[in-house]
BAVEXMI-207315 format. One line per 2 residues: number of its first residue (from 1); their letters; for each residue y, z, x of C-alpha. Coordinates in steps of 0.05 Angstrom, whole numbers. Each point is the difference from the previous one (the first is absolute). Layout:
N
NUM> a> Y/Z/X ~ ...
***
This chain:
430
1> xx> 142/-516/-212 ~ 80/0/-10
3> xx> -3/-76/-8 ~ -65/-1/-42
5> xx> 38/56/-48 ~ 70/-43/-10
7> xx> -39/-60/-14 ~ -29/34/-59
9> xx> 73/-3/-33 ~ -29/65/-33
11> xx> 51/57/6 ~ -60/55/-28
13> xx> -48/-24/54 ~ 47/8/56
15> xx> 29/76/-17 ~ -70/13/-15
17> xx> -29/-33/74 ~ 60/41/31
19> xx> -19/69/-28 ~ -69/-10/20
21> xx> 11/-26/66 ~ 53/47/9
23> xx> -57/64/-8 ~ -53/-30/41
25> xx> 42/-26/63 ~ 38/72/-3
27> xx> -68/35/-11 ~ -20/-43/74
29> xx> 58/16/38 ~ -13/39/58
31> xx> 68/33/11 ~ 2/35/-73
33> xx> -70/28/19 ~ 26/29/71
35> xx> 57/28/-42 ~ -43/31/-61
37> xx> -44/30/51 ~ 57/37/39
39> xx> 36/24/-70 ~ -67/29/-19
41> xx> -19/40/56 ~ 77/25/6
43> xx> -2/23/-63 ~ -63/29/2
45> xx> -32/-45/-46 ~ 54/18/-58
47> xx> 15/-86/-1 ~ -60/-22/12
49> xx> -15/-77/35 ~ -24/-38/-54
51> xx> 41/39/-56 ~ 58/-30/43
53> xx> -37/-79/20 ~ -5/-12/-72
55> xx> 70/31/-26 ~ 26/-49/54
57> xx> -39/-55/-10 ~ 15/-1/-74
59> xx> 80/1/18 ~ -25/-67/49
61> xx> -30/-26/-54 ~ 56/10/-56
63> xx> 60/-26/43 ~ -41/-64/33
65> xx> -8/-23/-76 ~ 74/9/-6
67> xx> 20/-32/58 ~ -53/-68/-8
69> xx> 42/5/-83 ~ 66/10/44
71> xx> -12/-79/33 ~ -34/-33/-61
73> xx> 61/19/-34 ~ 54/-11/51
75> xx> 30/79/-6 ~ 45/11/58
77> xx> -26/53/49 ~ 53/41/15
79> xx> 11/14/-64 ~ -80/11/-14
81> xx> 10/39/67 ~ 64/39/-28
83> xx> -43/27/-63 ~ -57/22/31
85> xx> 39/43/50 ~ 40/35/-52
87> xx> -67/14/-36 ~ -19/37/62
89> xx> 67/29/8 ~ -9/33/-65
91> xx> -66/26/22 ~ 19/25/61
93> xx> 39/50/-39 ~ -63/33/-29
95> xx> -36/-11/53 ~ -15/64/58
97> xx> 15/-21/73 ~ -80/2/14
99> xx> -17/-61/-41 ~ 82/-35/17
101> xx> -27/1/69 ~ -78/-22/-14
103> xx> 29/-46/-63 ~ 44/-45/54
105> xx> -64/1/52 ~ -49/-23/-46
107> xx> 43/-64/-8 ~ 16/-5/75
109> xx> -81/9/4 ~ -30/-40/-50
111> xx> 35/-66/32 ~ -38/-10/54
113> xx> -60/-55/45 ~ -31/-7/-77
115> xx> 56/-6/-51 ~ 62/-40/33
117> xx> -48/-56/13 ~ -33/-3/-56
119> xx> 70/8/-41 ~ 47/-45/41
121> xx> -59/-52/-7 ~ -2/12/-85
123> xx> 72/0/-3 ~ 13/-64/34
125> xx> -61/-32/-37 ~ 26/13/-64
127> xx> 73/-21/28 ~ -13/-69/24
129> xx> -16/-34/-57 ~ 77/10/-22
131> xx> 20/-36/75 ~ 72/-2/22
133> xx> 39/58/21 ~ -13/41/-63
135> xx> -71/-7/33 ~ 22/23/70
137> xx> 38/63/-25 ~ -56/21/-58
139> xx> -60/-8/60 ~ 24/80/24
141> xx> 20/62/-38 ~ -64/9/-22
143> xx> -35/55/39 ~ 80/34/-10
145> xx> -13/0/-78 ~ -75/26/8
147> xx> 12/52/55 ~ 49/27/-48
149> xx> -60/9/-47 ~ -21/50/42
151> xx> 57/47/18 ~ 11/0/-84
153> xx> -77/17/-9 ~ -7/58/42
155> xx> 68/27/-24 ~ -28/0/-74
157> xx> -63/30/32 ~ 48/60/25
159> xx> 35/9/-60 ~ -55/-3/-48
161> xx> -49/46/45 ~ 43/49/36
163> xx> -58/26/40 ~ 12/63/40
165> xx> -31/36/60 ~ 24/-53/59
167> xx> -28/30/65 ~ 58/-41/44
169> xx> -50/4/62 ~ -31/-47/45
171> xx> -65/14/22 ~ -25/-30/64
173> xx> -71/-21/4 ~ -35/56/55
175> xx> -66/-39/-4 ~ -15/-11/72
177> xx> -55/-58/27 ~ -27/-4/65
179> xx> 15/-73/4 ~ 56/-47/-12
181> xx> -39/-46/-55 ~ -26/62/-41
183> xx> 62/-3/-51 ~ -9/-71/-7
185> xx> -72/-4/-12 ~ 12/58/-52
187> xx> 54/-27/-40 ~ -33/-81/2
189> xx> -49/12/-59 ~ 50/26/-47
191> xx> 57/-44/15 ~ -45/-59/-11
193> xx> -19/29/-66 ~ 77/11/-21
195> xx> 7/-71/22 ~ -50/-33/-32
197> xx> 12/27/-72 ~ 78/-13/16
199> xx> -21/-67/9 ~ -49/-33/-47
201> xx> 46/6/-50 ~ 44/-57/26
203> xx> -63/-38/23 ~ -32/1/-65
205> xx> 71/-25/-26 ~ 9/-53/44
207> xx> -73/-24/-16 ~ 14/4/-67
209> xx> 57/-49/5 ~ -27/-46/44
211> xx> -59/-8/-58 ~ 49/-12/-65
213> xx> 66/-23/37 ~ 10/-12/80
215> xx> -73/-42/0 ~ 10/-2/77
217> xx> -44/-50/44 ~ -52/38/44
219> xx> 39/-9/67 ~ 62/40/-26
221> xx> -42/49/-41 ~ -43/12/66
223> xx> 66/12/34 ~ 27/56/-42
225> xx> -65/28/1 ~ 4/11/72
227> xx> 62/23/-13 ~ -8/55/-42
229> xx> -65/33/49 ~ 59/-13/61
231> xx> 43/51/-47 ~ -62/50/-17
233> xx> -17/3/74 ~ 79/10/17
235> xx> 22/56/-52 ~ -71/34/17
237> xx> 25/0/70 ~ 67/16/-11
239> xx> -21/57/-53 ~ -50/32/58
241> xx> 43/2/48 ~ 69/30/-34
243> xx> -49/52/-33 ~ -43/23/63
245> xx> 60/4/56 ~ 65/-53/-20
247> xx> 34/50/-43 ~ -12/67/34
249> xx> 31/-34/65 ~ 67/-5/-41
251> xx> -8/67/-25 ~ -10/21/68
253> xx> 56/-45/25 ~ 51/28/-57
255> xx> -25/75/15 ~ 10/-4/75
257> xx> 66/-29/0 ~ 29/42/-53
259> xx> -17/68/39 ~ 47/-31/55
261> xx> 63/47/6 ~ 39/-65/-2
263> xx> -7/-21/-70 ~ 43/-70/11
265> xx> -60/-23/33 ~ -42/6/-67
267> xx> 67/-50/-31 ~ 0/-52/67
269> xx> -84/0/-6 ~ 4/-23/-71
271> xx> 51/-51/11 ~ -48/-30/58
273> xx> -54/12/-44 ~ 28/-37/-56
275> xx> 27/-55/43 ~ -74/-22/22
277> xx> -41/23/-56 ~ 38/-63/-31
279> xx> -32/-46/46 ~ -75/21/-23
281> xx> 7/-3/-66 ~ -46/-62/-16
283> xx> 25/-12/-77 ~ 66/-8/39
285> xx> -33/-66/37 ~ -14/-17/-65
287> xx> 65/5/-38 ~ 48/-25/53
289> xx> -45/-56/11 ~ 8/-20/-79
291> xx> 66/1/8 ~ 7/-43/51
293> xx> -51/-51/-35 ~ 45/8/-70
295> xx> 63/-9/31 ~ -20/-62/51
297> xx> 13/44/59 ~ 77/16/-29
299> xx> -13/77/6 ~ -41/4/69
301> xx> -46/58/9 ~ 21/27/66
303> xx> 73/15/-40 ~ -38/35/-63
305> xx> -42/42/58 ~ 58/17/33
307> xx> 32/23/-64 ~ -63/38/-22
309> xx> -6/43/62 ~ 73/26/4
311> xx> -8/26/-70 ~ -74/32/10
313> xx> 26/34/66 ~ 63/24/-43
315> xx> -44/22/-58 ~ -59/43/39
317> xx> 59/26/43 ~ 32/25/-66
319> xx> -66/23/-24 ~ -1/46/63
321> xx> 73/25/-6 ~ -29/24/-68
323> xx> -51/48/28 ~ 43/26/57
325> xx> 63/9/-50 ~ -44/31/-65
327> xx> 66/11/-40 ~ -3/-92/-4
329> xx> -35/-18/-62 ~ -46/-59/-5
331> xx> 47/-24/-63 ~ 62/2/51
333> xx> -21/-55/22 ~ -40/-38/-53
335> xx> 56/3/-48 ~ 66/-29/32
337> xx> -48/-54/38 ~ -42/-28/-62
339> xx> 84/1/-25 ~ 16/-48/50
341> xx> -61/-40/-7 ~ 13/-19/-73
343> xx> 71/-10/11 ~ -20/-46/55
345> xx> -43/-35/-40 ~ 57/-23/-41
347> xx> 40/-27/64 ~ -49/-39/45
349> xx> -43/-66/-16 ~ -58/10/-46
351> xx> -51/-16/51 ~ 24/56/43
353> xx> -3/48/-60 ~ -81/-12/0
355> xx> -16/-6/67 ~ 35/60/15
357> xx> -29/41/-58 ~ -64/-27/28
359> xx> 12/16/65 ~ 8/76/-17
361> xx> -78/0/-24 ~ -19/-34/50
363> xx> 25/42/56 ~ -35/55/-18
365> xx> -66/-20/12 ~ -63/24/38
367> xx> 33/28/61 ~ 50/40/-41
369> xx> -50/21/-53 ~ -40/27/59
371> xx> 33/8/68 ~ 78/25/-24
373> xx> -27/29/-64 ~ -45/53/47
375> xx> 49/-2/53 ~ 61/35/-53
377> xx> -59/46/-34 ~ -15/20/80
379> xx> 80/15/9 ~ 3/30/-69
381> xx> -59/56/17 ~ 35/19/63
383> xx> 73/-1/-17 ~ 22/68/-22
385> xx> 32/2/-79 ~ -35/-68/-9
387> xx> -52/-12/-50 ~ -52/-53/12
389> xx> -2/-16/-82 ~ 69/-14/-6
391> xx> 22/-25/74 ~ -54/-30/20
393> xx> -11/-43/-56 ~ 64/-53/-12
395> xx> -8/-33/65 ~ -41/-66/-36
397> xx> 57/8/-45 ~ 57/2/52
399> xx> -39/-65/34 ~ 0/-34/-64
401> xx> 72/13/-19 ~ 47/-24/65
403> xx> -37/-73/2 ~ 34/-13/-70
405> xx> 71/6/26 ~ -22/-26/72
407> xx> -22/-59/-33 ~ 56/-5/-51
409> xx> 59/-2/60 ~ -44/-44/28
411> xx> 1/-48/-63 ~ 79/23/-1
413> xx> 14/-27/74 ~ -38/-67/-23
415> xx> 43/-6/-52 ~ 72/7/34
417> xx> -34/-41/53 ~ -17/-64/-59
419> xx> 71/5/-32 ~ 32/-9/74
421> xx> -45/-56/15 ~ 16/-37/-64
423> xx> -77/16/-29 ~ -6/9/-68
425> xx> 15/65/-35 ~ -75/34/-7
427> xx> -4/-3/69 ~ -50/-54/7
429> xx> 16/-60/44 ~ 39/-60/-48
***
């Protein structure tokens, strides 16, 4: 689609593709509906899941148009970057300490198994047609500029709605079955429902192109067809199983641990936690992968990895200091790290700056939408002076912000490491 859309040479049709694309994929993503669902029943309803799927989804939409205009027209993305943070700096400052926390989640949440595929694959489409380095550099920083989208969407949604009567509770399912599969079976039917209208959206997109543009032959038409019922079958089954049992094990999990007298445990379990939750993510596969493919194996995978899970582990043990130490603000740590994230931005090479912002969506995927999102709610509800609103949302936040400067000194430590072996200055081999 990204390649079909710069060979167009139409500027209109490709900002128009990218907010329309931008909706549907976000409206798909099974992450942002995990999230939606766990803000609603916290709140008692007061945000309700598809009030906050389509506020989001809209932000997607927005920003992905902005970003496919940012490579047509060769903007630099750390200043593109630079903008939209201060836009959501501003914000911030209206905005209550509810929706900061859910604001930075949604973003964390809405990049997930759907989105960073589908958005690494548009960027670079539209990208290659420019070839060269320019080509290289512009192929990531995409799902960075369109995750943004949705942290600036849901703040407007705060400070134009201001809705009150937040119950700050989590409320445990007490439904009991007499066997193991009863959840399951009970949940199926309606997650294939939510799944189905998520997707034929996008399928009767892609069909729509394939008539007036892509004109595919049958074998490779046949191929994404199979394709898209492998993904139906998939998020059905991953939907089922976070709803009926995934999710209440991490809120079990969280709870349990919290209650210990020793609360440094709760800190050391996150950083474990956050050191293998890494390892599952699958859009992570994907996005390393494309880097090593983009770069001709210059950046290897196993060193992005390793980079990835030191700064998850860092961020969900952070997240955890937070709800054992209620007096630490979510915005103690957002602030002075998105700070050094732009700065950085301005130091290391350009490729770095988009993998990295990248990176941060990316990491916060499935398992952290699910697993360490219900997991901090679980620590929240049992740690005394905590509240599961404020504390326990943040953590897809937390995930999503130490990548960026993980990834950055990572780009920094190539770049010392080119100058002293007489490479050229962007840090990609002479």
């Amino acid at each position: 689609m990204g390649a079909a859309l710069a060979k167009s040479n139409k500027v209109w049709i490709i900002g128009l593709a990218g907010l329309s694309l931008g909706f549907l994929i976000s409206i798909a993503e099974p992450d942002l509906h995990v999230l939606a669902g766990q803000v609603s029943n916290v709140t008692s309803g007061v945000i309700s899941k598809a009030s906050l799927i389509i506020v989001v989804s809209i932000g997607i939409a927005a920003m992905l148009s902005i970003g496919l205009l940012r490579i047509v027209y060769n903007k630099p993305l750390n200043k593109v970057l630079t903008g939209l943070y201060f836009v959501i700096f501003i914000l911030a400052l209206f905005s209550s300490s509810e929706f900061l926390a859910i604001s930075f989640d949604a973003s964390g949440a809405t990049t997930g198994a759907m989105t960073v595929p589908f958005i690494l694959a548009l960027g670079i489409g539209v990208s290659s047609l420019k070839g060269g380095i320019e080509s290289e550099e512009d192929s990531f920083g995409l799902v960075a500029i369109a995750s943004a989208g949705a942290i600036i969407a849901v703040m407007f949604m705060g400070v134009l709605t201001r809705p009150e009567g937040y119950s700050g509770d989590l409320a445990y399912d007490t439904t009991h079955f007499t066997s193991v599969i009863g959840p399951f079976i009970q949940k199926a039917p309606t997650m294939m429902l939510e799944v189905l209208y998520a997707l034929l959206p996008i399928l009767l997109l892609f069909y729509f192109f394939n008539i007036f543009a892509f004109k595919l032959p049958k074998k490779k038409l046949l191929k994404i067809s199979k394709g898209l019922i492998y993904t139906f079958i998939g998020l059905v089954l991953f939907l089922t199983g976070v709803n009926a049992g995934f999710m209440e094990v991490g809120s079990a999990v969280g709870y349990n641990v919290a209650a210990l007298d020793n609360k440094w445990v709760l800190i050391l379990t996150g950083f474990i936690l956050g050191l293998v939750v890494i390892l599952a993510e699958p859009a992570v596969y994907v996005l390393t992968e494309q880097i090593e493919n983009v770069t001709s194996g210059y950046v290897k995978r196993n060193v992005i990895l390793f980079a990835l899970s030191i700064g998850v582990a860092c961020a969900v043990a952070l997240a955890m200091l937070r709800i054992v130490v209620p007096e630490i603000q979510l915005w103690h740590y957002l602030l002075p790290g998105y700070l050094i994230s732009i700065v950085l931005t301005y130091i290391v090479p350009k490729l770095f700056v988009g993998i990295a912002f990248d990176s941060g969506g990316v990491a916060s995927g499935p398992m952290t939408a699910t697993f360490i999102l219900a997991f901090a709610q679980g620590a929240a509800e049992a740690m005394e002076g905590a509240n599961v609103l404020i504390d326990g949302f943040g953590v897809i936040a937390m995930v999503a912000l130490t990548p960026l400067i993980a990834l950055q000194v990572l780009g920094l430590i190539f770049k010392i490491k080119a100058v002293k072996g007489g490479l050229e200055e962007n840090g990609e081999p002479s």
